[in-house]
C-alpha positions as CSV (number, residue, x, y, z in Angstrom):
1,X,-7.0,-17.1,34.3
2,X,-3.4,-15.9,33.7
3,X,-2.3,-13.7,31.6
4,X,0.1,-15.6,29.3
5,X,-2.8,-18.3,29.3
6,X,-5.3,-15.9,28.2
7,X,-3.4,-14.6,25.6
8,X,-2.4,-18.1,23.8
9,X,-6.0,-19.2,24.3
10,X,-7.1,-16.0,22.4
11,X,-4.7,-16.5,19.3
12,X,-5.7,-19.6,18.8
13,X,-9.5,-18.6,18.9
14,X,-8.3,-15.9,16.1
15,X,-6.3,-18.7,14.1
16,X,-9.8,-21.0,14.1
17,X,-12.0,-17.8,13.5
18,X,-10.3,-17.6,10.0
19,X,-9.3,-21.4,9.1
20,X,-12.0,-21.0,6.6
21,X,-9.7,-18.1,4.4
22,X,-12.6,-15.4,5.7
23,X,-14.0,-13.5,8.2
24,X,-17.7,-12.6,8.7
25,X,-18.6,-9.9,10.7
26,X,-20.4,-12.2,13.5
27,X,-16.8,-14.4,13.8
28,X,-15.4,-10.9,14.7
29,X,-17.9,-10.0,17.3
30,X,-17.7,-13.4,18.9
31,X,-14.1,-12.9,18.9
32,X,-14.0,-9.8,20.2
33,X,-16.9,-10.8,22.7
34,X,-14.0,-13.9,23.7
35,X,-11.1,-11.4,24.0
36,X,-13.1,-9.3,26.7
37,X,-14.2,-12.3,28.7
38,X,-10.9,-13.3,28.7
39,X,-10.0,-10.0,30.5
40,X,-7.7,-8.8,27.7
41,X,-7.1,-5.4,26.8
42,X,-8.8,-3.8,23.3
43,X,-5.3,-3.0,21.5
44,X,-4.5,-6.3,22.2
45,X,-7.8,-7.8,20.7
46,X,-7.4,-5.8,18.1
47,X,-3.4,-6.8,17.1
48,X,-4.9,-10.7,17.6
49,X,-7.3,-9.9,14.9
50,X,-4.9,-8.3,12.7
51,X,-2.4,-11.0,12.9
52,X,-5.6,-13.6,12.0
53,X,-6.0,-11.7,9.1
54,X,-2.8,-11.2,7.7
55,X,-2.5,-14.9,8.7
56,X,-5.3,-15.7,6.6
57,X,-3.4,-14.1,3.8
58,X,-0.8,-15.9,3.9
59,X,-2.4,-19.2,4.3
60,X,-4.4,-18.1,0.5
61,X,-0.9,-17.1,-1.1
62,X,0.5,-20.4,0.1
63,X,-2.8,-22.4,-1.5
64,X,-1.9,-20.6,-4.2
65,X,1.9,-21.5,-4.4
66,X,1.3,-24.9,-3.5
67,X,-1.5,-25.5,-6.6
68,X,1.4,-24.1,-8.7
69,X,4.0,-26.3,-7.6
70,X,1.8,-29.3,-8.4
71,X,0.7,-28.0,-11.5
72,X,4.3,-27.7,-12.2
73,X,5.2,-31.3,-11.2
74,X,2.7,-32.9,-13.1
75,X,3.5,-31.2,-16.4
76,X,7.3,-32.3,-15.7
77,X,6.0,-35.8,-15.2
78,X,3.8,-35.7,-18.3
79,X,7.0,-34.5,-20.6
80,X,8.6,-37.2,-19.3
81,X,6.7,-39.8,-19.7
């Protein structure tokens, strides 16, 4: 498999690995177990993984925001009406 191919095919194992805001020690393994199938190097299995990660925190602060905002819209709503 090419490179490039390997590598887009391995972020977006890393970006399914934590849709579900965590991840278990056995989804890392697997992962990791994916990434050297794939022929790719450990730094960059590792980065992959970080980047899911700190993607994963960023998907829980935008939850976060979002339940704001709509708690925020309904109140204005309810004042007005």
């Amino acid at each position: 498999m090419e490179l490039e191919l390997a590598i887009k095919v391995f972020f977006y194992l890393a970006a399914i690995a934590v849709i579900d805001g965590n991840l278990k020690k056995s989804e890392k393994e697997l992962l990791n177990a994916c990434g050297e199938c794939l022929g790719l190097e450990d730094d960059l299995i590792r980065a992959v993984t970080r980047w899911s990660l700190n993607q994963m925190e960023i998907n829980r602060k935008l939850r976060q925001d979002l339940k704001s905002s709509n708690n925020n819209r309904d109140r204005i709503i309810d004042d007005l009406i």
